[in-house]
C-alpha positions in Angstrom: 181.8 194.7 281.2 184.2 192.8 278.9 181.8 190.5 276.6 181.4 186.9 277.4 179.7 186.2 274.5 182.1 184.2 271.9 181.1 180.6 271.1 184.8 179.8 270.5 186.3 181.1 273.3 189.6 179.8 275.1 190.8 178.9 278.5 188.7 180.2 281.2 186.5 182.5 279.2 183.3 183.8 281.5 179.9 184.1 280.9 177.9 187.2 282.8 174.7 185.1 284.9 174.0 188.0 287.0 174.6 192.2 286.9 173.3 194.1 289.8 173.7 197.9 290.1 173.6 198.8 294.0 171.0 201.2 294.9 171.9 204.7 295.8 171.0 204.5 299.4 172.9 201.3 300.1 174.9 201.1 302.8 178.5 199.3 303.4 177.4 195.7 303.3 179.2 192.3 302.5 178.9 191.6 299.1 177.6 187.6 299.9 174.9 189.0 302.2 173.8 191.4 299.3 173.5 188.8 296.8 171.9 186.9 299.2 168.7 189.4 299.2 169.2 189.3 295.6 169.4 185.7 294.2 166.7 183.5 294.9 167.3 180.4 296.9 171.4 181.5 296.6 172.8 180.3 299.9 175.4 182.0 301.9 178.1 178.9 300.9 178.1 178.9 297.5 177.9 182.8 297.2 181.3 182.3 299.6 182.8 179.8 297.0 181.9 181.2 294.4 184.1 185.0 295.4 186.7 182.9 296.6 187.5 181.2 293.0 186.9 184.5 291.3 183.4 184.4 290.0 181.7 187.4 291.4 183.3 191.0 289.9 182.7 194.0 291.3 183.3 196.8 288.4 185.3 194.1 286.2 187.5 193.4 289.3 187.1 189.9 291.4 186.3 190.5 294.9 186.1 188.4 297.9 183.3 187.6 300.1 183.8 190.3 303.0 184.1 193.2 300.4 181.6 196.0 301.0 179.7 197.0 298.5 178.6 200.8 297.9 176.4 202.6 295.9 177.3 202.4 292.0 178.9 199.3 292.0 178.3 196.9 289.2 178.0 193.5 290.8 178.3 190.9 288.4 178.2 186.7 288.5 180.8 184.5 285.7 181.2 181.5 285.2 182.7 178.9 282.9 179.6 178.4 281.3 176.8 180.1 279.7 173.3 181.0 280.9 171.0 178.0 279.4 168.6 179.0 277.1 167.3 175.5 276.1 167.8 172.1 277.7 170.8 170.3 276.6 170.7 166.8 274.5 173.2 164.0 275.6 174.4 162.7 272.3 176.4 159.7 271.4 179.7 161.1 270.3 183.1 159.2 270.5 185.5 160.5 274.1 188.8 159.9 273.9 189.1 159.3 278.1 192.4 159.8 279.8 191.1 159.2 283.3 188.1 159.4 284.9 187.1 158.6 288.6 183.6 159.8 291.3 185.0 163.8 290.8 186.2 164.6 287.6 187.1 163.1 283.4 190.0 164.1 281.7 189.5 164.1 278.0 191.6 164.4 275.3 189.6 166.8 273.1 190.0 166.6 269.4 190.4 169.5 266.9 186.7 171.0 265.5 184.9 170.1 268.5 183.3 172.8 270.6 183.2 172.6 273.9 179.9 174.4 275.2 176.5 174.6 273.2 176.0 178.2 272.6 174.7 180.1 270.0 175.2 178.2 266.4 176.5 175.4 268.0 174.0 173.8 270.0 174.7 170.3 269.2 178.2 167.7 268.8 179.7 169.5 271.6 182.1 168.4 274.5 179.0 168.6 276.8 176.7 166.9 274.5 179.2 164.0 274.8 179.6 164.3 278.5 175.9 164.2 279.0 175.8 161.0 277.1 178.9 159.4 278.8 177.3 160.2 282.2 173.6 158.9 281.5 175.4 155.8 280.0 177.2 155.0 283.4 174.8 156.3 285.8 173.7 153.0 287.4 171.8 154.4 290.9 169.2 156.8 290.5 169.3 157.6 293.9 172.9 159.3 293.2 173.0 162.7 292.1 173.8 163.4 288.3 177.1 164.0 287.2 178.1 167.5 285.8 179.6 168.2 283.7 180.6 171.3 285.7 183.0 173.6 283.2 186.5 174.8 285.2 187.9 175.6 281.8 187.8 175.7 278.3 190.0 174.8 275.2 188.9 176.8 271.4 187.4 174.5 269.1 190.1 174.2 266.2 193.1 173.4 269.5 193.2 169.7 271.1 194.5 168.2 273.6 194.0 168.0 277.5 190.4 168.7 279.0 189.5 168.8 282.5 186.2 168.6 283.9 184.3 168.2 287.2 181.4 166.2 288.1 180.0 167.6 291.0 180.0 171.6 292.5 182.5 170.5 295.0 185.3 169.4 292.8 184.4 172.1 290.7 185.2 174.9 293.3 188.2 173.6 294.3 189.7 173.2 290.7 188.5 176.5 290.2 190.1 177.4 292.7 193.6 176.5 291.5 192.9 178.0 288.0 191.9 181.1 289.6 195.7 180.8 291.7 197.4 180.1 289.0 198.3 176.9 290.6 197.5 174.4 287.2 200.4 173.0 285.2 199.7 173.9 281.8 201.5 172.9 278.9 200.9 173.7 274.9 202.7 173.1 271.9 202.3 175.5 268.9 204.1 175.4 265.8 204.6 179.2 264.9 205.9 181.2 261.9 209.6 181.8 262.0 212.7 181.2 264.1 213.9 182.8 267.0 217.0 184.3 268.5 216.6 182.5 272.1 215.7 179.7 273.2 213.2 181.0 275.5 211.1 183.2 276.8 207.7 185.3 277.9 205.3 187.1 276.6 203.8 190.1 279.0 200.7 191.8 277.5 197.0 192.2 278.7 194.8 190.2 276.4 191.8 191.5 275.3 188.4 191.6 272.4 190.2 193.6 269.7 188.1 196.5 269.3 188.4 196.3 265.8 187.7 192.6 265.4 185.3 191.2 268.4 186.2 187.9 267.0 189.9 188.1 268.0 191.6 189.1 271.1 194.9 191.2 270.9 197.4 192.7 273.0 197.3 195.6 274.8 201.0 196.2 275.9 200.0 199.5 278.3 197.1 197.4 280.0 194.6 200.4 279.1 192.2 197.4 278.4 192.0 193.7 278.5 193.2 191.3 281.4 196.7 190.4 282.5 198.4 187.4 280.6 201.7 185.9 281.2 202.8 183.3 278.1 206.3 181.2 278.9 207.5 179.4 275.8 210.5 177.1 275.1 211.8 175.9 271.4 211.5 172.9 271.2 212.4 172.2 267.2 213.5 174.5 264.8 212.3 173.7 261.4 214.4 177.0 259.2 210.9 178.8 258.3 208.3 177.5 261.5 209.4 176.5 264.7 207.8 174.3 267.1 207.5 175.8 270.7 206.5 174.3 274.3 204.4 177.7 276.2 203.6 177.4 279.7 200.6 179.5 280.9 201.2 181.5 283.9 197.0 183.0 283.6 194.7 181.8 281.1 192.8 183.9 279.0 190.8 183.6 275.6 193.2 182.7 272.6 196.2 183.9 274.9 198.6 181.8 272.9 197.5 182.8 269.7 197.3 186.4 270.5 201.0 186.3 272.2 202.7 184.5 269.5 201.6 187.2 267.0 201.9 190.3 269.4 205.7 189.0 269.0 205.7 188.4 265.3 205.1 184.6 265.3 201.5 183.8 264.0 200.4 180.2 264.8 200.6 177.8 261.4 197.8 178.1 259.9 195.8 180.0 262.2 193.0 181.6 260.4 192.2 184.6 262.4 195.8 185.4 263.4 197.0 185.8 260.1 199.0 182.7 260.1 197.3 180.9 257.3 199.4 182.6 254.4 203.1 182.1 253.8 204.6 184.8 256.0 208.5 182.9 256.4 210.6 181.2 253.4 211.3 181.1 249.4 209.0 182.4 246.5 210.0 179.4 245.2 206.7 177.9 243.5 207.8 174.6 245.2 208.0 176.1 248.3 204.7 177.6 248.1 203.2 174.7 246.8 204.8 172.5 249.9 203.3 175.0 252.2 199.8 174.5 250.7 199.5 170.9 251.5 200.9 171.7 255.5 197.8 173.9 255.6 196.2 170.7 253.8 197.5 168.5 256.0 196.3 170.4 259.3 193.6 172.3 258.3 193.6 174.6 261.6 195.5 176.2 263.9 198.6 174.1 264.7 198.1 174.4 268.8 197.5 171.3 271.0 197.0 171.0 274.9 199.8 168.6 275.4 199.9 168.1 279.5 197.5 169.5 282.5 198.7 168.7 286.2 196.4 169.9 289.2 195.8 168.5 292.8 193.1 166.1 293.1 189.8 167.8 294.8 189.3 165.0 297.0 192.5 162.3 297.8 195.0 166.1 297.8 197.2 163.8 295.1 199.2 165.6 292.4 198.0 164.3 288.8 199.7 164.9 285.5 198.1 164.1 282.3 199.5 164.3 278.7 197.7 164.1 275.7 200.2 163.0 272.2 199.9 165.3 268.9 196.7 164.1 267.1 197.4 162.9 263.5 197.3 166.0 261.5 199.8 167.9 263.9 201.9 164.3 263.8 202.0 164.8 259.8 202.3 168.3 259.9 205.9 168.2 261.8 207.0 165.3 259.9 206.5 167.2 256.8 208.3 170.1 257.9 211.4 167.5 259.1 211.5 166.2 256.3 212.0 169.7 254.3 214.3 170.9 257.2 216.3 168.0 256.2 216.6 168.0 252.4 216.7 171.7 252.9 220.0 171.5 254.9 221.6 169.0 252.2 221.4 171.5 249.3 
């Protein structure tokens, strides 16, 4: 079972609730009417939902509700977020809101902040927020409480465009277009070097090195990891770093990141890929130099969630948000204009 451990994990990064090992003597029986026997208080419904959007794996593979399991399968329960081991604290931290309405917030997360309390992290998270924001406008305590209910997850050093639910029901059914691939998902990531075309994609399983558990890389023969399809357009060349627009056709921990190196473009400054050294340009002390105050300037990996689009769970409308480059992306591509340009005139 892949491990669903890492505090800092990307887009739609799973956490294990449940593992079953079926019995030897089982017979051929629907997987929902198994867990049934084996979840307390788990109704027949949600067990449904939750196969349907891709939450219940049968040995690593998603499975829906009618599947029969036999003996020695590994049953096993994901979801976005991980098992609670200690009650949650709403905390007063600034939201940067894009929309909100009775189903689900869009926020525009900023750079540093992580989105689920987990293990050395347990407090200033998204959720801490969230909790807060809710309590604040909860005005009938007859109503239920409002999530928040995970459907997917940016890493902590990348901002932009969050989505999340405020009830099961939206939940499932945004899940459910994650899970089909059916989200509009747009990021923008100033890489290391230029490129030949102007576009293209990336085709790799992504998967926890198994030299590094804190990275993911690519496994181009798909003996391990998961599936991962990356589209990217250039957007602005800058000589030495270039500033791409990547689509994601599936979304899986640090897919970007791992892509963009796989084909020899690091993110700026990313830490953990490698990009945070000069790897492009002069050896020019100047140029040096004027690299060290980018990495200065934005002091993480230079990726931001620009736009999300989905269909709304409830009113079946198509919604499209966009989220502008934070501050210390906005000086980072300045600075590198500005060199482009005085670079050209010499």
């Amino acid at each position: 079972m892949t491990d669903f451990s890492d505090k800092n994990s990307g887009e739609q990064e799973l956490f294990e609730h449940y593992r079953f090992t079926v019995d030897p003597g089982q017979s051929p029986l629907r997987v929902d009417k198994y867990l049934m026997h084996h979840i307390e208080n788990a109704s027949r419904s949600r067990l449904q939902t939750a196969a349907n959007n891709g939450n219940i794996l049968i040995n690593n593979e998603p499975v829906k509700p009618s599947h029969k399991v036999k003996p020695g399968d590994i049953i096993t329960i994901v979801m976005a977020e991980p098992v609670r081991s200690k009650e949650m604290l709403a905390e007063d931290i600034p939201l940067e809101i894009l929309y909100e309405d009775d189903d689900l917030i869009v926020v525009n997360k900023y750079a540093g902040m992580v989105v689920h309390p987990a293990h050395g992290n347990f407090s200033g998270t998204l959720v801490n927020a969230l909790l807060w924001h809710f309590q604040k406008e909860k005005k009938d305590e007859r109503k239920a409480k409002p999530g928040p209910y995970l459907v997917h997850r940016i890493d902590k050093n990348t901002s932009g465009v969050m989505l999340i639910a405020k009830n099961e029901i939206a939940q499932a059914k945004i899940s459910e277009q994650f899970f089909d691939h059916s989200i509009d998902r747009k990021y923008n990531a100033l890489v290391w070097g230029d490129f030949e075309e102007d576009e293209g994609t990336i085709e790799g399983h992504v998967g926890r090195s198994l030299k590094n558990r804190k990275m993911m890389t690519v496994f181009p023969n798909g003996e391990y990891g998961k599936h991962a399809i990356t589209h990217y357009k250039v957007a602005e060349r800058f000589g030495y770093v270039t500033l791409v627009e990547c689509q994601l056709e599936t979304g899986r921990t640090h897919q970007i990141r791992a892509h963009m190196k796989y084909i020899g473009h690091p993110l700026f400054n990313d830490e953990t890929y490698g990009g945070d050294r000069v790897l492009k340009g002069t050896t020019f002390t100047k140029y040096k130099q004027f690299v060290r105050n980018c990495f200065a300037v934005c002091p993480r990996q230079a990726l931001h969630a620009r736009t999300l689009g989905f269909i709304h769970p409830s009113t079946g409308e198509k919604l499209l948000f966009e989220a502008p480059f934070p501050d210390d992306m906005q000086q980072l591509l300045e600075k590198w204009t500005n060199y482009a340009v005085h670079r050209a005139l010499d």
